[in-house]
C-alpha positions as CSV (number, residue, x, y, z in Angstrom):
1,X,41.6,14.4,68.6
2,X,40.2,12.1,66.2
3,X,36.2,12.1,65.5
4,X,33.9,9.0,64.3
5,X,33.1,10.2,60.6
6,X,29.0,8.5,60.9
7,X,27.4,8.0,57.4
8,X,24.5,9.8,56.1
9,X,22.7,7.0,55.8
10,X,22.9,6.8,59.4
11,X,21.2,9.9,60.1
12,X,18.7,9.4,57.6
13,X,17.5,6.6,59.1
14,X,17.2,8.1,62.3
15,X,14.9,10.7,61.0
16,X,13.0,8.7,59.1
17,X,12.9,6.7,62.6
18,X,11.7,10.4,63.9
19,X,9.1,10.8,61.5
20,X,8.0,6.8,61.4
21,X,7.2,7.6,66.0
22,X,5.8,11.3,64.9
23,X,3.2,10.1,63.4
24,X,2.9,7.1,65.5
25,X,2.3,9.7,68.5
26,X,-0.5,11.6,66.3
27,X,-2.7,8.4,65.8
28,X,-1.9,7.7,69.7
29,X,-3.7,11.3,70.4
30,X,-6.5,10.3,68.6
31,X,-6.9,6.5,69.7
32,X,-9.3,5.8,72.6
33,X,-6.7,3.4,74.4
34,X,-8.1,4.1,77.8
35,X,-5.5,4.5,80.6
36,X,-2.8,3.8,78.3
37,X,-3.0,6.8,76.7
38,X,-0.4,8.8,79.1
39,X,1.9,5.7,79.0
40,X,2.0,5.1,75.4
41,X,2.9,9.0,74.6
42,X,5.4,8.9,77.2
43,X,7.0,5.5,75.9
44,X,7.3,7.3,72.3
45,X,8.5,10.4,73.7
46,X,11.4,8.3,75.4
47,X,12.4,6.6,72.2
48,X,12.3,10.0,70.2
49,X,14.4,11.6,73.2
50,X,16.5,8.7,73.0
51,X,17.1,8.5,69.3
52,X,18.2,12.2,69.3
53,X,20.6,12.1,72.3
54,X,22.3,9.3,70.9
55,X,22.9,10.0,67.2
56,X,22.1,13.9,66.6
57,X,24.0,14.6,70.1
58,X,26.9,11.8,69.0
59,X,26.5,10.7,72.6
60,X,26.7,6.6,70.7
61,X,30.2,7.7,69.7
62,X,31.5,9.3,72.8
63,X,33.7,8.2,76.1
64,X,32.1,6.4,78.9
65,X,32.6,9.6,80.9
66,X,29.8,10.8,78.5
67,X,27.4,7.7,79.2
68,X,28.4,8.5,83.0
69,X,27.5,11.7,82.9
70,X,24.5,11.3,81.1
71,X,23.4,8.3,83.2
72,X,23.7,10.4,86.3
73,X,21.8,13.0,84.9
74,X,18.8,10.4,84.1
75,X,18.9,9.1,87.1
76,X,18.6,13.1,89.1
77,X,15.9,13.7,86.6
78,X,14.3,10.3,88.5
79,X,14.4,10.6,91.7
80,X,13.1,14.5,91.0
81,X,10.0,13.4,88.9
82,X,9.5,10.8,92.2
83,X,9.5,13.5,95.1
84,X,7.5,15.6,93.2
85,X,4.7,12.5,92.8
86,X,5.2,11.2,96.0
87,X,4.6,14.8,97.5
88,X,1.7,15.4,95.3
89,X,-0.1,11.9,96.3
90,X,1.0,12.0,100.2
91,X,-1.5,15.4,99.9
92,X,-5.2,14.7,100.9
93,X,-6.9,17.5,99.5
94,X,-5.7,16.4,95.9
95,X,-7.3,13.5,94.3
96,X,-5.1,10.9,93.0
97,X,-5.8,8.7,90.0
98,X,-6.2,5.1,92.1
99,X,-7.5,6.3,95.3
């Protein structure tokens, strides 16, 4: 079984990457951006999750069977983040941002 040797350069990058969207998500906390403020941290928190998975879990360097499998498991995480919301807005007792 042969491995992809990555260089370090490579992983330094991706931390300093890390560190660059850290303190991107700190000045975010402290901005007033209005209603953006959940989607911004959220979109950062994505591109942090995603920089790990790919290069600190070598997921970039694996088979497709990987990307399958890690597709399929994005896409269960989906559609269980959208029955929980849809269950928690179909509720009238609970009030709903945009109502």
């Amino acid at each position: 079984m042969s491995e992809r040797i990555v260089p370090p350069r490579v992983y330094v990058t991706v931390f300093a990457l890390l560190i660059f969207f850290t303190i991107v998500t700190v000045w975010a906390a402290f901005a007033d951006l209005g209603r953006l403020n959940l989607a911004v941290a959220l979109g950062i928190a994505g591109l942090k999750a995603t920089l790990v998975v790919l290069y600190f879990m070598h997921v970039r360097y694996n088979s497709r069977l990987i990307w399958l499998a890690l597709a399929l498991a994005v896409s269960w995480l989906g559609m269980l983040v959208i029955s929980v919301l849809s269950d928690y807005a179909s509720r009238g007792w609970i009030p709903f941002p945009g109502k």
